[in-house]
Each structure stands twice: as C-alpha cells, then as structure tokens.
PATOR-559972 format. One line per 2 residues: their letters; for each residue x, y, z of C-alpha. Coordinates in Angstrom, 1 decimal, always signed. Each point is the difference from the previous one (the first is absolute). Example, Ala and Ser with C-alpha at 12.3 -4.5 7.8 and 13.67 -1.06 7.14 Angstrom:
2
AS> +12.3/-4.5/+7.8 | +1.4/+3.4/-0.7
//
This chain:
435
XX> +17.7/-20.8/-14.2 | +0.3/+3.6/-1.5
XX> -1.1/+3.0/+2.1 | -2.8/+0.4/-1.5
XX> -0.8/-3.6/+0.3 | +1.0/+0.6/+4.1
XX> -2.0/+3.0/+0.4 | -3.1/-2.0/-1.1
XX> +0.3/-2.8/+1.8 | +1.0/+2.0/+3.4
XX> -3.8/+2.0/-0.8 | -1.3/-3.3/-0.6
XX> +1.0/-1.2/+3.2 | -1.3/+3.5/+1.9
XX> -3.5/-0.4/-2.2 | -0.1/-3.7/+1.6
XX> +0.3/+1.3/+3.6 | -2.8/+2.8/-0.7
XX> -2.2/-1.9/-1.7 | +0.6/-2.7/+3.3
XX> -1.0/+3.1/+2.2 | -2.7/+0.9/-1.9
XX> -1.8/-3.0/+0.2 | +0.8/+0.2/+3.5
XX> -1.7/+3.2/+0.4 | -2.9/-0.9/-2.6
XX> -0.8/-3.0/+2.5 | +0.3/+2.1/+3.4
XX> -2.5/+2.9/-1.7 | -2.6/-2.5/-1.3
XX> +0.0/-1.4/+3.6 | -0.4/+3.3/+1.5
XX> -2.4/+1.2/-2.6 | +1.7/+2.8/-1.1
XX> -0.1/+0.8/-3.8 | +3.3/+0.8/-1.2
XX> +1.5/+1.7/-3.2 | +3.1/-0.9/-1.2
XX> +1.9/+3.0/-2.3 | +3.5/+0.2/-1.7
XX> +2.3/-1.9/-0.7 | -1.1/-3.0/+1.5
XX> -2.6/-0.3/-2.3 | +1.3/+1.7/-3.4
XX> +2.9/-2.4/+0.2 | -2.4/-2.8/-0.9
XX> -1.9/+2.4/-2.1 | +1.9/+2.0/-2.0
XX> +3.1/-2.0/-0.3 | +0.8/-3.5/-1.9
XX> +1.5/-1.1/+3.2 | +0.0/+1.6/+3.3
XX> +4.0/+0.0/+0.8 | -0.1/+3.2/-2.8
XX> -1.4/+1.8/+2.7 | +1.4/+1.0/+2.8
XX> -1.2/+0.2/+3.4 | +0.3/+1.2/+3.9
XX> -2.8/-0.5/+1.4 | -3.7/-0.7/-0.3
XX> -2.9/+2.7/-0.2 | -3.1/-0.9/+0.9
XX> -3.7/+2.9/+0.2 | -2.7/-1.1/+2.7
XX> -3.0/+2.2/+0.5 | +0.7/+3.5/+3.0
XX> -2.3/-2.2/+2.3 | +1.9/-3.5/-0.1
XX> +2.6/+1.7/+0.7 | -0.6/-0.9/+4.0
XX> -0.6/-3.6/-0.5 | +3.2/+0.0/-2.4
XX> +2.3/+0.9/+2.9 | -2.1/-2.7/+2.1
XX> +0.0/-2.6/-2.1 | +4.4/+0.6/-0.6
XX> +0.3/+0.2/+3.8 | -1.7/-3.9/+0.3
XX> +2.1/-1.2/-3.4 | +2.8/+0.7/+2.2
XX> +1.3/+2.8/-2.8 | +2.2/+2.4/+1.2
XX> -0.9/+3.9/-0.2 | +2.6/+2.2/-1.4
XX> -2.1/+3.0/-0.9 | -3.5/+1.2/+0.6
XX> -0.7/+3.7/-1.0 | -3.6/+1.7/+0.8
XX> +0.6/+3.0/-2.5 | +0.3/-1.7/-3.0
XX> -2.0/-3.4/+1.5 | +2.4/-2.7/-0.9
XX> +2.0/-3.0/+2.0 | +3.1/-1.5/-0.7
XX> +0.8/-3.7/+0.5 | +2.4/-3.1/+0.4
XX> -1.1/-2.9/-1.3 | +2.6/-2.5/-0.2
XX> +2.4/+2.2/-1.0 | -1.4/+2.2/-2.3
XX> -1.5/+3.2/+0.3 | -4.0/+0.4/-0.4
XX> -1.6/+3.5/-0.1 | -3.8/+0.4/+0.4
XX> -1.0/+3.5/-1.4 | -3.8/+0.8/+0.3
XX> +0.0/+2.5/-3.1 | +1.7/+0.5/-3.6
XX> +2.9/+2.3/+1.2 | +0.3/+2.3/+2.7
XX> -3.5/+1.0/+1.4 | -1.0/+3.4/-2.4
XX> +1.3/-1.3/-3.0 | -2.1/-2.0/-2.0
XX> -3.7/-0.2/+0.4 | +0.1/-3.5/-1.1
XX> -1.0/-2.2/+2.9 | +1.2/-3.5/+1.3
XX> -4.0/-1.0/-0.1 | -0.5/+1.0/-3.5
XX> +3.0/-1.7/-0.8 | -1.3/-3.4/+1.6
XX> -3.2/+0.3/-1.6 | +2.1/-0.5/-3.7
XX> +2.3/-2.1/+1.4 | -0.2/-3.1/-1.9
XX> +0.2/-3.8/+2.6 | +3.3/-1.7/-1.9
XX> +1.1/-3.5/+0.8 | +3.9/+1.2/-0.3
XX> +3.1/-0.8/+1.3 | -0.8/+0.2/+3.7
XX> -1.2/-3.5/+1.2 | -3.3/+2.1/+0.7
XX> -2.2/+2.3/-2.2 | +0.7/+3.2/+0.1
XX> -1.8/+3.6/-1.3 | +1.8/+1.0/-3.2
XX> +0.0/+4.0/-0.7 | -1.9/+1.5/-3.2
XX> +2.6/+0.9/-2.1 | -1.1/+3.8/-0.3
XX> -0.6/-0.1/+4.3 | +3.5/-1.4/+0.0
XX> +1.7/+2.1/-2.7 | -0.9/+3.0/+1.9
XX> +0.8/-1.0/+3.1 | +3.6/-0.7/-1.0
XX> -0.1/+3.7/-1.9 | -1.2/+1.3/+3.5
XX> +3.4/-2.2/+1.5 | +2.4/+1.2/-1.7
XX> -0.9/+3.7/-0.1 | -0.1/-0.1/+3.7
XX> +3.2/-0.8/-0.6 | +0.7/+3.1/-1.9
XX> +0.5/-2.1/-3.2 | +3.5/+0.8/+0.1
XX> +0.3/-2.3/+3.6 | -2.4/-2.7/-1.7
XX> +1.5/-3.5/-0.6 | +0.9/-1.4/-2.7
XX> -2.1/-3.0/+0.0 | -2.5/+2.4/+0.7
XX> +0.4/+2.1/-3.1 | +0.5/-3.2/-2.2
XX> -3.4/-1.0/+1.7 | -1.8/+2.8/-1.4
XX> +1.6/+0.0/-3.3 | -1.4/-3.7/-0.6
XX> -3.3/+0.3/+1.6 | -1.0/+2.8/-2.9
XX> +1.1/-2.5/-2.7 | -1.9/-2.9/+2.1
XX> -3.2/-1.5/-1.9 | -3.2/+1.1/+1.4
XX> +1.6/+3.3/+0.9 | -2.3/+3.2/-1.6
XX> +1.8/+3.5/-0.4 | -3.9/+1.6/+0.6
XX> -1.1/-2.2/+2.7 | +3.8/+0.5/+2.1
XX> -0.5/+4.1/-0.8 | -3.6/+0.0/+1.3
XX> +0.6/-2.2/+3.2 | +2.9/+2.4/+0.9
XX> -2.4/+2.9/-0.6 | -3.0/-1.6/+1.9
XX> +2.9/-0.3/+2.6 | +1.5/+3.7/-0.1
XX> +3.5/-1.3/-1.4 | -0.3/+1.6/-3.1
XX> +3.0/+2.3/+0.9 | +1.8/-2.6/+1.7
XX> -0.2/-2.3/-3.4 | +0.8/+3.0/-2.2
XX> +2.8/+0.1/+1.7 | +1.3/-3.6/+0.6
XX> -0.8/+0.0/-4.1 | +2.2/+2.4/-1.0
XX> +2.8/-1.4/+2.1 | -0.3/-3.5/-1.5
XX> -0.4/+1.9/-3.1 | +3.1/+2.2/+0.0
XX> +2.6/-2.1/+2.2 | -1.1/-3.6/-1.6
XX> -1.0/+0.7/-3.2 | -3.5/-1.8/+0.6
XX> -2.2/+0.9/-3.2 | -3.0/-1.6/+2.0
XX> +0.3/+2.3/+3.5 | +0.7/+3.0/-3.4
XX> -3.4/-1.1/-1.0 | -1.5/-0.2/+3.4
XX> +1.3/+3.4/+0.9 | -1.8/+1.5/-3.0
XX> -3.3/-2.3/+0.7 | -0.1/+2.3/+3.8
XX> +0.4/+3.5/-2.5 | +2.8/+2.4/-1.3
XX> +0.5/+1.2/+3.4 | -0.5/-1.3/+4.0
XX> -3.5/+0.6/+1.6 | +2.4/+2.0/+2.3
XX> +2.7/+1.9/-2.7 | +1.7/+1.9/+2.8
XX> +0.3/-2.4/+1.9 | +1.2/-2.5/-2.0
XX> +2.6/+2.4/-1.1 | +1.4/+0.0/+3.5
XX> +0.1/-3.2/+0.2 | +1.7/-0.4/-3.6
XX> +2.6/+2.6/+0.9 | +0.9/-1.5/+3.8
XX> +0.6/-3.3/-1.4 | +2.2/+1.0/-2.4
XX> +2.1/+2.5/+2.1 | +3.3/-1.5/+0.7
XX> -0.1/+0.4/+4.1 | -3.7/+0.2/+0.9
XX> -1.3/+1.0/+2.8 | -0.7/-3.7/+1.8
XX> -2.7/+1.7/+2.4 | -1.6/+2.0/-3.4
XX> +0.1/-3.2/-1.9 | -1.8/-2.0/+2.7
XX> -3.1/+2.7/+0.1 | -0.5/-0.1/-3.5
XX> +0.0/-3.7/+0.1 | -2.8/-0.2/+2.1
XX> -1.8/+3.2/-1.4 | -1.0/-1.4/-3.4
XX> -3.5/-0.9/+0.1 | -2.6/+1.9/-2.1
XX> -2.8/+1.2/+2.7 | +1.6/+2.7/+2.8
XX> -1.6/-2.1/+3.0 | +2.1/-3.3/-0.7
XX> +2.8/+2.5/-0.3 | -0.8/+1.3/+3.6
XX> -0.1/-3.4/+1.7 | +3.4/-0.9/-1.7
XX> +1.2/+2.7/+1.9 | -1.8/-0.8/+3.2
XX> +1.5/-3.3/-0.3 | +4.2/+0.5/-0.9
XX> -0.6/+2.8/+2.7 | -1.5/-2.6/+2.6
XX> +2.3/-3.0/-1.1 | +3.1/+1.2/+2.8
XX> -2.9/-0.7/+2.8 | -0.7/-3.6/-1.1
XX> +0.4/-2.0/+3.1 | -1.3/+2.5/+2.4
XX> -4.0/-0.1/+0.4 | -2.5/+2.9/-1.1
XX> -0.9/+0.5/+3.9 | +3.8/+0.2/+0.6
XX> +0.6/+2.3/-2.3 | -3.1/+2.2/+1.4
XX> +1.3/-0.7/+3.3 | +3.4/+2.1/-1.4
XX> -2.3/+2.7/-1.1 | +1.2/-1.2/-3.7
XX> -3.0/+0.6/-2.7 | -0.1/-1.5/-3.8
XX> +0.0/+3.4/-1.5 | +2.5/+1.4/+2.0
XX> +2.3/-3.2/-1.2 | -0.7/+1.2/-3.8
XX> +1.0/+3.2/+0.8 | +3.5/-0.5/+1.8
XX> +0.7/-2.9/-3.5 | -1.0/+2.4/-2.0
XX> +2.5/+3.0/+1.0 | +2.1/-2.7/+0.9
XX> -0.2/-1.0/-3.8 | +0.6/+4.1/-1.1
XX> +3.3/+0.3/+2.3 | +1.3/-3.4/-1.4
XX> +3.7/+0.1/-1.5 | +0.2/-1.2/-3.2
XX> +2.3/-2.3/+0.0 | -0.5/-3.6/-0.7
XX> +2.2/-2.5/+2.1 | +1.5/-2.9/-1.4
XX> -2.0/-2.8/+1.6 | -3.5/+1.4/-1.2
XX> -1.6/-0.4/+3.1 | -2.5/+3.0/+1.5
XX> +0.9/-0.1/+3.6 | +2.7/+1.6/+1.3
XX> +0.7/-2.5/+2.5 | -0.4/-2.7/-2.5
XX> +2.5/-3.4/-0.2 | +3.2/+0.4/-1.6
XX> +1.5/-3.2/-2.2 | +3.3/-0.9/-1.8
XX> +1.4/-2.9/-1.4 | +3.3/-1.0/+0.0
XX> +2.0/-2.7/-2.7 | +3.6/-1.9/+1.0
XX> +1.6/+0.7/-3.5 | +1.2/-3.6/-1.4
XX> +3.3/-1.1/-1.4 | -1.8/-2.5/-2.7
XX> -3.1/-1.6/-0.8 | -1.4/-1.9/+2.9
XX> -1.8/+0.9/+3.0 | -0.9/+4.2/+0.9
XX> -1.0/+1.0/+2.8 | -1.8/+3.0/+0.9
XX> -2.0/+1.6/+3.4 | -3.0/+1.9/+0.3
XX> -0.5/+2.1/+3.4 | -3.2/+2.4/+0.6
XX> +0.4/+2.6/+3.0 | -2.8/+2.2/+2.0
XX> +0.2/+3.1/+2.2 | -0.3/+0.0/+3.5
XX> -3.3/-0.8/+0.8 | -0.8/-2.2/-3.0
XX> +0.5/-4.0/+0.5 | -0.4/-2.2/-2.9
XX> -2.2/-2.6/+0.3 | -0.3/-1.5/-2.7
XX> +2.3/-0.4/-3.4 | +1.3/-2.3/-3.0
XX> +2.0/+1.0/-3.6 | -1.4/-1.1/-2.9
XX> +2.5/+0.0/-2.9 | -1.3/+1.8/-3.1
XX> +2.9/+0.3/-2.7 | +3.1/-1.8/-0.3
XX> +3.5/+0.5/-2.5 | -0.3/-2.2/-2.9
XX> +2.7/-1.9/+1.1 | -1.1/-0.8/+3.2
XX> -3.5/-2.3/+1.6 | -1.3/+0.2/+3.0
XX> +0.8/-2.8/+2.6 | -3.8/+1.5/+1.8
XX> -2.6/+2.3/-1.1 | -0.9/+1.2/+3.2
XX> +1.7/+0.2/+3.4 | -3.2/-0.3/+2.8
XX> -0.2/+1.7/+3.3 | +1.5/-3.3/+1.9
XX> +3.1/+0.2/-2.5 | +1.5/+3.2/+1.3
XX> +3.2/-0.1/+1.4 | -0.2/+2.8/+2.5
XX> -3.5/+1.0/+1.6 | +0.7/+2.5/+2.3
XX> -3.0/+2.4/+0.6 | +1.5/+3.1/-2.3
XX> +1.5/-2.0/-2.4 | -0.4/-3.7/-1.8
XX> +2.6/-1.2/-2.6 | -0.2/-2.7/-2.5
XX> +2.4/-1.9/-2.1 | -0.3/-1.6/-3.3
XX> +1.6/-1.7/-2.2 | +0.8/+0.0/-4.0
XX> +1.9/-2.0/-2.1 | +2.3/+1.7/-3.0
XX> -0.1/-2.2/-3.3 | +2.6/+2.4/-1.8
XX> +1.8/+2.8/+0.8 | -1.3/+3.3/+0.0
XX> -1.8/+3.0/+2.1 | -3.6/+1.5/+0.2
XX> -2.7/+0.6/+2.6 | -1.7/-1.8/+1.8
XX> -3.7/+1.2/+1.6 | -2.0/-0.9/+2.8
XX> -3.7/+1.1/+1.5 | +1.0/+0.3/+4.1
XX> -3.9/-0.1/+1.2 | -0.2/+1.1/+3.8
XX> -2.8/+0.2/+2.4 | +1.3/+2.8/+2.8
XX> -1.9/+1.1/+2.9 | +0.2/+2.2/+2.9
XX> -1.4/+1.2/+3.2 | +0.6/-4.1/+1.0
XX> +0.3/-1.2/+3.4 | +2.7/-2.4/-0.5
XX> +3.4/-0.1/-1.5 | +0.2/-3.2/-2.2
XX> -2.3/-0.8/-2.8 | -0.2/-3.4/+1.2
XX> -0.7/+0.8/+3.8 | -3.7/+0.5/-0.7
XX> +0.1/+3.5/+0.2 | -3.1/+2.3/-0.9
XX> -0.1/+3.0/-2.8 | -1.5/+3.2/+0.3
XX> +0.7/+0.6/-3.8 | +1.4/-2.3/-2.7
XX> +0.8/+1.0/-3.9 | +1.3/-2.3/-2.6
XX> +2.7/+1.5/-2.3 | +1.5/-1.6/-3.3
XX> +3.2/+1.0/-0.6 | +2.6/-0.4/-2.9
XX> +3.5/-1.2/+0.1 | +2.8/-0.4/-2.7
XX> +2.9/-1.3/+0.5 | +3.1/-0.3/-2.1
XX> +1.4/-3.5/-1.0 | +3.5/+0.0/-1.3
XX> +1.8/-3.5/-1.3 | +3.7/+0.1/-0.8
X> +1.9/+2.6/-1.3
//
C-alpha cells in the first residue's frame, strides 16, 4: 500500500475500536439512565468526512449534564471502567474503556468560558441511528461548531490540533450550516470575542474565505478590541509567555462574571482531589486561591519550554530510532519520565505521522505493551518497517495519567491517589535508512 493508503487504513482501524467503545458506553449510559453527548471527533469523522480514517483520533469526548456527573462516576465504577482522571474544578472524568481513553466533561470548555450549556445542547440534539450499534444524540451543527471554536481556543489556537482545525474549516462549509444563526448563538453565548478571534486565525494562517466571512458577520472589530489585541499579539510572539497564554485562554468570554469564574476555576484546579472541608480545614479560601494564581501569573517567566506542558513538575518524553543499514525492519523506543513524587499510572503512544517511506507495524502501543513500568518511568517500543531508503521524522502523542500524594508504589498494586492529571505529550523521533 502507499503511505497514504497506510495511514488510512491504520485510522480506520483506531475509528473501529472507538466506535466498538462507544457503543459500549452508549449501552452502559442508557442502562444507567444518564443522557450523554457525544462531541469531536468521534462524531465529525462520520459527519464531516467521506470516510472516517481521514480523521484522526485519540480519544473519545463525550458532555453529560453538571448533575449526572455523580451517577457517571457510579455507573463507570459498576462497568468495571478504570478511572484515570477525575477533576472537580473543571467537572470532568477521564476513563479506560477497553483501551481507549473516554473523557466526560459536563460543560463546552473550561467552566467560564462559554455560556452555552450541555442542557441546551441536548435539547437540539438530534436522536441518529449511526454507527454505534445503539442510537445516539447527534450535536446541532451550530451547538457543535462552537463548541469545537471554544476547543481549540482553549488551546490557544496555536496548541489546537490539527484535526481540530480541519474540523472547523469543514463544518463552516457543511450544509445546513448559517453564518447569522452560528454568529448569534455565539453572541446569545458570550463568545463573540472568542469567535472573532478563532476567525481571524483560520482566516489569516489557513486562508479560509468562509471563517474571512464569519469574522466580518461578528463586526470590524472584537466585542472586546483590547483584549483581543493581547491575545493576537501573545500568539504571535515567538517565545510567549506559557503562564500569559493560558490566562487569556480561559479569559475570553464576553460578560466579566463568566470571566471571574474562569479564574476561580484554573486558580482552584491544583486542589482537585482534596475536598472543600479539607481545604477549609487548611484555612485555604476560593478567593484567596485566585489571588496567589493570579500574582503567580504576574511573576511568571516568559519562557515557553519545549514540551508545552503548564506544570512545572509536568512528564518529560523522548523518543528514540536504531538508525537502519537498508530497507527492512526500524526500530524505535519511546520512554516518559516523572519527578519524584509523581507515579504514572496510566500510559499508551499513539503514532500520529510517519516518513513516506516508512508504515507502521501498530498505531498505538497500549498501557500493557510497555516494556518497562517502573513507577517514575514507563517505556514502549515500536516497530516500523522502511520500504526505501531515506530519513525523516517520525511523531508520536505519549498520553499519561500521573498522580501523587498515592499510598502505594506500583500502579498496579492498587494503590490510592490524592491527585491525578492526564498530560498529552509529543514526541519526534528521527528515522535514518542507509547512508
């Protein structure tokens, strides 16, 4: 097969395991009564695209309402799914379900962003047969094309996906899809600013004459000029400030309350694991939280390390390729470290971009795969084979759940988290063949 040809049929093949999962999931919800939204790429994949392997994907995103949210986490625990994250600030839970990683949210982005809600967005959802061996609640294309704006400027646009970006780029093409009902829903929502914005990126960095026309449908100029100026002038800096960049992110809705809880939230989402009477038992208050982020955000260097991750004591991850005499078999490793303190729990590599003169002998490499589990450090190897001879890069996603404060020194020995946080990291790797 030709690369291209590979790289289809290897998404294929990850599409056919979520979609597997899905149902799964679909079936365990229905049982439990719990209404459930799925988002992303799982669903513009079979919506957007002729066929679903020319869209890549990790995981799969799912919106419940803030108050299932409780029977959610019951319902996995009886399923038998294993937790990997669970985080109070921004009211989400991370699964895995046969492998693959599920991720409950209970809002459209971070909690202060949007004013669009997860109920409003289940009242337009429309019942689809689908894919899924079960019926499932398909998004309204304006609910879902803002959502995936909100996505990827929590990302800080520059961070976003690329299936993400492509995503948006076909949805405004989509039929059905309104330039003046999309502007007034992200009005109605207080994301006027945050559209502007994700408009004029699409706009000046892809070249998309629709998100030109969008941008102009919001007005000449943001809701919030200033601040969208900021924002405009951080992303294109060439070292950003990571901590600066990450406020902003999360400071873009219209209405100055929303913009307060954001705050409230990124200042509160360090303390996720300990409980509110805890944290009043450590004389620790909400507003005093805000206050320490926000100097905390003022005296931030500006630097921006190479692994794009917020926390300091975030994983570290680097692959490694054999180089090859000739065509034939390459072999390459992929090993994520911790601090002291940190113990990965969870982890697989999911390969993302390959040489042209190379396939993939796996897609992904799952968390029973690794060769070396040790608590600070899991390594994986994986295999491709070389048609011709040549070099290039090859790239991975290294997606990690790492927790601390845990009473045990093994994540298989049972042990108990205080606090857990998923990370996604990149990896490239250089594949030489012959001379």
């Amino acid at each position: 097969m030709a690369p291209a040809a590979d790289h289809l049929a290897l998404q294929r093949a990850v599409h056919e395991h979520a979609r597997a999962v899905l149902g799964d999931v679909l079936a365990a919800c229905g049982r439990a009564a719990v209404d459930v939204l799925p988002v992303k790429g799982i669903v513009t994949a079979y919506t957007l695209y002729p066929d679903p392997g020319l869209r890549p994907i990790l995981d799969v995103d799912l919106r419940v309402r803030p108050g299932d949210l409780g029977r959610t986490a019951r319902m996995a625990e009886q399923a038998g799914w294993r937790l990997l994250g669970r985080s109070i600030a921004y009211r989400t839970l991370s699964f895995d379900v046969r492998g693959f990683l599920v991720e409950f949210e209970a809002h459209v982005g971070p909690p202060g962003l949007c004013d669009l809600t997860v109920d409003a967005m289940m009242a337009r959802a429309m019942l689809c047969a689908g894919p899924f061996g079960t019926p499932y609640r398909q998004p309204e294309i304006h609910d879902h094309a803002l959502l995936l704006c909100v996505n990827a400027f929590k990302d800080k646009l520059i961070e976003a996906r690329p299936a993400a970006v492509l995503d948006l780029e076909i949805i405004a093409e989509a039929p059905g899809f309104s330039d003046e009902r999309f502007v007034d829903l992200a009005r109605a929502s207080s994301a006027a600013t945050l559209v502007w914005l994700v408009a004029c990126w699409l706009a000046d960095s892809r070249g998309s004459a629709r998100w030109a026309a969008l941008r102009d449908r919001v007005g000449p100029h943001a809701p919030r000029a200033s601040y969208a100026v900021l924002f405009q002038r951080a992303i294109r800096t060439r070292s950003p400030s990571r901590a600066l960049l990450r406020v902003l992110a999360r400071a873009g809705s219209d209405r100055p309350a929303a913009r307060i809880r954001a705050m409230g939230a990124m200042a509160l989402k360090p303390f996720d694991g300990v409980t509110g009477s805890a944290l009043r038992a450590l004389g620790v208050r909400p507003f005093a939280c805000l206050l320490v982020f926000a100097a905390s955000i003022l005296s931030a260097p500006g630097s921006v390390r190479a692994d794009g991750n917020d926390d300091a004591g975030a994983p570290r991850a680097l692959m490694t390729c054999e180089r090859a005499d000739g065509p034939g078999r390459v072999r390459c490793e992929v090993e994520a470290i911790v601090l002291p303190g940190g113990i990965i729990t969870w982890g697989d590599v999911v390969l993302t971009r390959m040489p042209p003169f190379t396939s993939a002998l796996r897609g992904r490499i799952g968390p029973g795969e690794a060769m070396v589990r040790r608590p600070d450090s899991w390594r994986w190897g994986l295999a491709l084979v070389a048609r011709t001879k040549g070099t290039g890069d090859v790239e991975a996603r290294v997606r990690l759940v790492v927790c601390r404060g845990a009473s045990g020194d093994s994540p298989d020995a049972g042990a108990t988290h205080e606090i857990c946080a998923p990370y996604d990291l990149l990896v490239i790797g250089r594949v030489a063949v012959g001379d």
